[in-house]
C-alpha positions as CSV (number, residue, x, y, z in Angstrom):
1,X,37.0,-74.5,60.5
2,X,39.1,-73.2,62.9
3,X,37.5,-74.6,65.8
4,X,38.6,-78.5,64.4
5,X,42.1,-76.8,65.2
6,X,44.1,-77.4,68.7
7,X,44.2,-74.5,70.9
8,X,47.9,-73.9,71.0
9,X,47.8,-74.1,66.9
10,X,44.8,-71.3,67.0
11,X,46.8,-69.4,69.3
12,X,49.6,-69.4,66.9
13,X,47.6,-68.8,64.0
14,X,45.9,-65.7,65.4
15,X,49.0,-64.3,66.2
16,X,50.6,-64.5,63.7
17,X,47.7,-62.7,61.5
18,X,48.0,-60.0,64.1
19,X,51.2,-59.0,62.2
20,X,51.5,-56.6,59.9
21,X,51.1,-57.7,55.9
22,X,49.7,-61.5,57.5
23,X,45.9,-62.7,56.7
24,X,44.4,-65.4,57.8
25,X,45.7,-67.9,55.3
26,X,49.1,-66.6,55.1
27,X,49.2,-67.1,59.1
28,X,47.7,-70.8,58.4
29,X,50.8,-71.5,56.5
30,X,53.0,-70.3,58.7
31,X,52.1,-72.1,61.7
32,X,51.4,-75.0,59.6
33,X,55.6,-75.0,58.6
34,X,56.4,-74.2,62.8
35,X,54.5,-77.5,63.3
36,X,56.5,-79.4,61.0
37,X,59.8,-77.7,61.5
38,X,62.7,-79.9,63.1
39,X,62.5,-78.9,66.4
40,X,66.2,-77.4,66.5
41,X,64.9,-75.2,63.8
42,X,61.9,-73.6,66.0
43,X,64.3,-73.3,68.8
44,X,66.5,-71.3,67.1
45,X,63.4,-69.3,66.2
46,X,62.2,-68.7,69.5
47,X,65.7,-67.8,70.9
48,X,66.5,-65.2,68.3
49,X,62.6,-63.5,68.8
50,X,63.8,-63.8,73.0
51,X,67.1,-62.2,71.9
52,X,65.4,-59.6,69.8
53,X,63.0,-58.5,72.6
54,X,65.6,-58.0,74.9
55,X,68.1,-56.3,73.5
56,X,67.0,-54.0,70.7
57,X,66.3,-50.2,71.8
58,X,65.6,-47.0,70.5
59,X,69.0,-45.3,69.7
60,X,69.6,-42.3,72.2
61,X,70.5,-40.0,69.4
62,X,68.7,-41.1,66.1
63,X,65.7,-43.3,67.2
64,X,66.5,-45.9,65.1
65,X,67.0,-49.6,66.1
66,X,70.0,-50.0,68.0
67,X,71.8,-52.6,70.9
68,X,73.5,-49.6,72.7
69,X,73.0,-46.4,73.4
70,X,74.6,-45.4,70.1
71,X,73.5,-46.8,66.5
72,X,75.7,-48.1,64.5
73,X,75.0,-44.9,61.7
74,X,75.3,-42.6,64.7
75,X,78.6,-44.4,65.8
76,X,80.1,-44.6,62.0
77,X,82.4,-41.4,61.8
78,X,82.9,-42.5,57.8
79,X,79.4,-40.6,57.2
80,X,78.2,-36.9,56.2
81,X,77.8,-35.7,59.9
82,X,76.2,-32.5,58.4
83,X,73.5,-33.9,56.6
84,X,70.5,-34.7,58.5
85,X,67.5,-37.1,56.9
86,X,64.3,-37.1,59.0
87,X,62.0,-40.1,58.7
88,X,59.0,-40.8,60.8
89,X,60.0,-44.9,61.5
90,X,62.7,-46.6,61.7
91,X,62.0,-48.9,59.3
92,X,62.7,-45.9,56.5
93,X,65.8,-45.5,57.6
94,X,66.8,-49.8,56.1
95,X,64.9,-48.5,52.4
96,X,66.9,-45.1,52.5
97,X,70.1,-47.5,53.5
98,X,70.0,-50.0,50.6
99,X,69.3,-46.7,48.1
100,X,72.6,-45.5,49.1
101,X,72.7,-42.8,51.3
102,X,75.5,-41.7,53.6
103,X,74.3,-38.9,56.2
104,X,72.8,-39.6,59.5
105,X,68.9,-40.0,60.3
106,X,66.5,-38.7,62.7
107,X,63.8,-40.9,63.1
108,X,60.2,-38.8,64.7
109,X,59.0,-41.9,65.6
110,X,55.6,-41.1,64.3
111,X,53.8,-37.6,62.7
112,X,52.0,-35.2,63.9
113,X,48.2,-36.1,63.4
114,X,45.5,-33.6,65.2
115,X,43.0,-35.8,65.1
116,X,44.6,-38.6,67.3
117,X,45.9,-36.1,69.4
118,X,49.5,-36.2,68.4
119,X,51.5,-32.7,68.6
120,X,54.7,-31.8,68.4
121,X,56.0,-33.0,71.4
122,X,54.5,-36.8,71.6
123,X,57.0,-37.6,68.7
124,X,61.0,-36.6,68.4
125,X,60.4,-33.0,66.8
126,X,62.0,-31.4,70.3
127,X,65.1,-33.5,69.9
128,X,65.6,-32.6,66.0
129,X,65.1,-29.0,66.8
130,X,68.2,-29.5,69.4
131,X,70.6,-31.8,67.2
132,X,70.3,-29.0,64.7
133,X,71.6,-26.3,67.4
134,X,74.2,-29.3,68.6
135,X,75.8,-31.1,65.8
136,X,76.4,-28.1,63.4
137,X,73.9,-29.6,60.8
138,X,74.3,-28.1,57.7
139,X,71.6,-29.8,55.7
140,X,68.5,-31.2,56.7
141,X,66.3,-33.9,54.4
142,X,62.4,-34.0,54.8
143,X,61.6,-37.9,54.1
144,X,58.7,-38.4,55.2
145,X,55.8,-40.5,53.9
146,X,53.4,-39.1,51.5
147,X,50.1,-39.2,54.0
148,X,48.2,-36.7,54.7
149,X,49.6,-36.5,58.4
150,X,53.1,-36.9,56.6
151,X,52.8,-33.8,54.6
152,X,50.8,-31.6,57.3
153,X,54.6,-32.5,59.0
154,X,56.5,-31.5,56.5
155,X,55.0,-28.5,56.1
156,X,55.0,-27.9,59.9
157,X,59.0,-28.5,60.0
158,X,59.6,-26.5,57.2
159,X,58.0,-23.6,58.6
160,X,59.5,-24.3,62.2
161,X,63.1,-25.0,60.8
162,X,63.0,-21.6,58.8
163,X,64.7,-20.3,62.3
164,X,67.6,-22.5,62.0
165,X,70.4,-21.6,59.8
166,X,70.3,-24.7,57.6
167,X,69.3,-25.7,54.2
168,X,65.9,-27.5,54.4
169,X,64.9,-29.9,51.7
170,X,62.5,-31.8,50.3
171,X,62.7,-35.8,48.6
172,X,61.2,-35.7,45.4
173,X,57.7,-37.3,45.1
174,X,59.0,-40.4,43.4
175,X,56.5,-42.1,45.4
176,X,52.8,-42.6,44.8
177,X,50.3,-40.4,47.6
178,X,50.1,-42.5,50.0
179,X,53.0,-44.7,49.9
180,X,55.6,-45.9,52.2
181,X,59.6,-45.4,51.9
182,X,59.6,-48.8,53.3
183,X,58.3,-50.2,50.5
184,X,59.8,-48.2,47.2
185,X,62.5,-49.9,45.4
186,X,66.2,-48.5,45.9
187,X,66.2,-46.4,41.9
188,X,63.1,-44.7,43.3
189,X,64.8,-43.6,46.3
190,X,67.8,-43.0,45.0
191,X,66.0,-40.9,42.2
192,X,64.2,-39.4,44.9
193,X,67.4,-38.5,47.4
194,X,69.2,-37.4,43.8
195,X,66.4,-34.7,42.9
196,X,65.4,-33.6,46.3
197,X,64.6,-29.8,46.1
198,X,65.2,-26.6,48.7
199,X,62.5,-25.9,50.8
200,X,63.1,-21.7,50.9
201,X,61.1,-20.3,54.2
202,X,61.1,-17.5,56.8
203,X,60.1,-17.8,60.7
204,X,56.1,-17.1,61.1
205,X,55.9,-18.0,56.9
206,X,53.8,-21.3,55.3
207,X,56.5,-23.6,53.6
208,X,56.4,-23.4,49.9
């Protein structure tokens, strides 16, 4: 069927189903709307996309989304400087947002994952290890993602962070194995955030 379709539409289509949570038929709609959109409408569309891809960066500091070199978390001085909440993308950072809390982040951009290669230093663990020594953190939240990569992580920053003089803990597991903070509702996180436990461990000692 999609052959009966003009190029320019299939191209549309197919890229749109290329995103993330979009089938086939989902992307069919979409483009179907473009196409019939006041052309102001699309304009604005393809101006703000332009926009987007130009100016948002990685935040210097965090990792999260940012316009400058600074966040605007990292640049708010109303929030718990001490207490440091470690994600693996920045889209965790928006669902720990709207469930209310008030530290600062630092976003790994990723976890560690043998079997695709990925150690320690291909993602932000490095530059967590030296925010810690920097910004006097007194607190540091493991929140990441309840894979199997994303608890081989927190394990492995448990263990490494036992050399830091900070208190390391641990969301509760609110969330189903294998489930995404970006998609749990705020009174899970919150819950989660609310009940979060101490991770106690010594340097050279598996996490417990």
């Amino acid at each position: 069927m999609q052959d009966a379709y003009p190029e320019s539409l299939d191209r549309v289509i197919r890229a749109l189903s290329r995103l993330p949570g979009i089938g086939p038929k989902t992307a069919q709609r979409l483009a179907f709307y473009l196409v019939k959109s006041p052309s102001g409408e699309l304009e604005e569309l393809l101006r703000a996309l332009e926009d987007m891809r130009r100016r948002i960066r990685f935040c210097k500091r965090c990792g999260f989304f940012s316009e400058e070199d600074l966040c605007r978390i990292c640049q708010d001085a109303s929030r718990d400087a001490h207490t440091l909440c470690v994600v693996e993308r920045p889209q965790d950072v928006f669902a720990l947002e709207r469930a209310g809390f008030r530290g600062k982040y630092h976003v790994l951009q990723g976890v560690l994952s043998p079997l695709s290669g990925i150690g320690p230093e291909d993602i932000r663990i490095p530059q967590l290890f030296e925010r810690i020594q920097k910004e006097h953190i007194e607190e540091v939240i493991l929140a990441l993602n309840p894979s199997v990569d994303g608890e081989a992580t927190t394990l492995f920053l448990a263990q490494k962070l036992g050399a830091f003089p900070v208190k390391v803990t641990l969301i509760a597991r609110g969330l189903p194995s294998g489930g995404d903070l970006e998609f749990a509702d705020e009174v899970t996180l919150a819950q989660a955030l609310e009940g979060r436990r101490e991770i106690r461990v010594t340097p050279g000692k598996e996490a417990s």
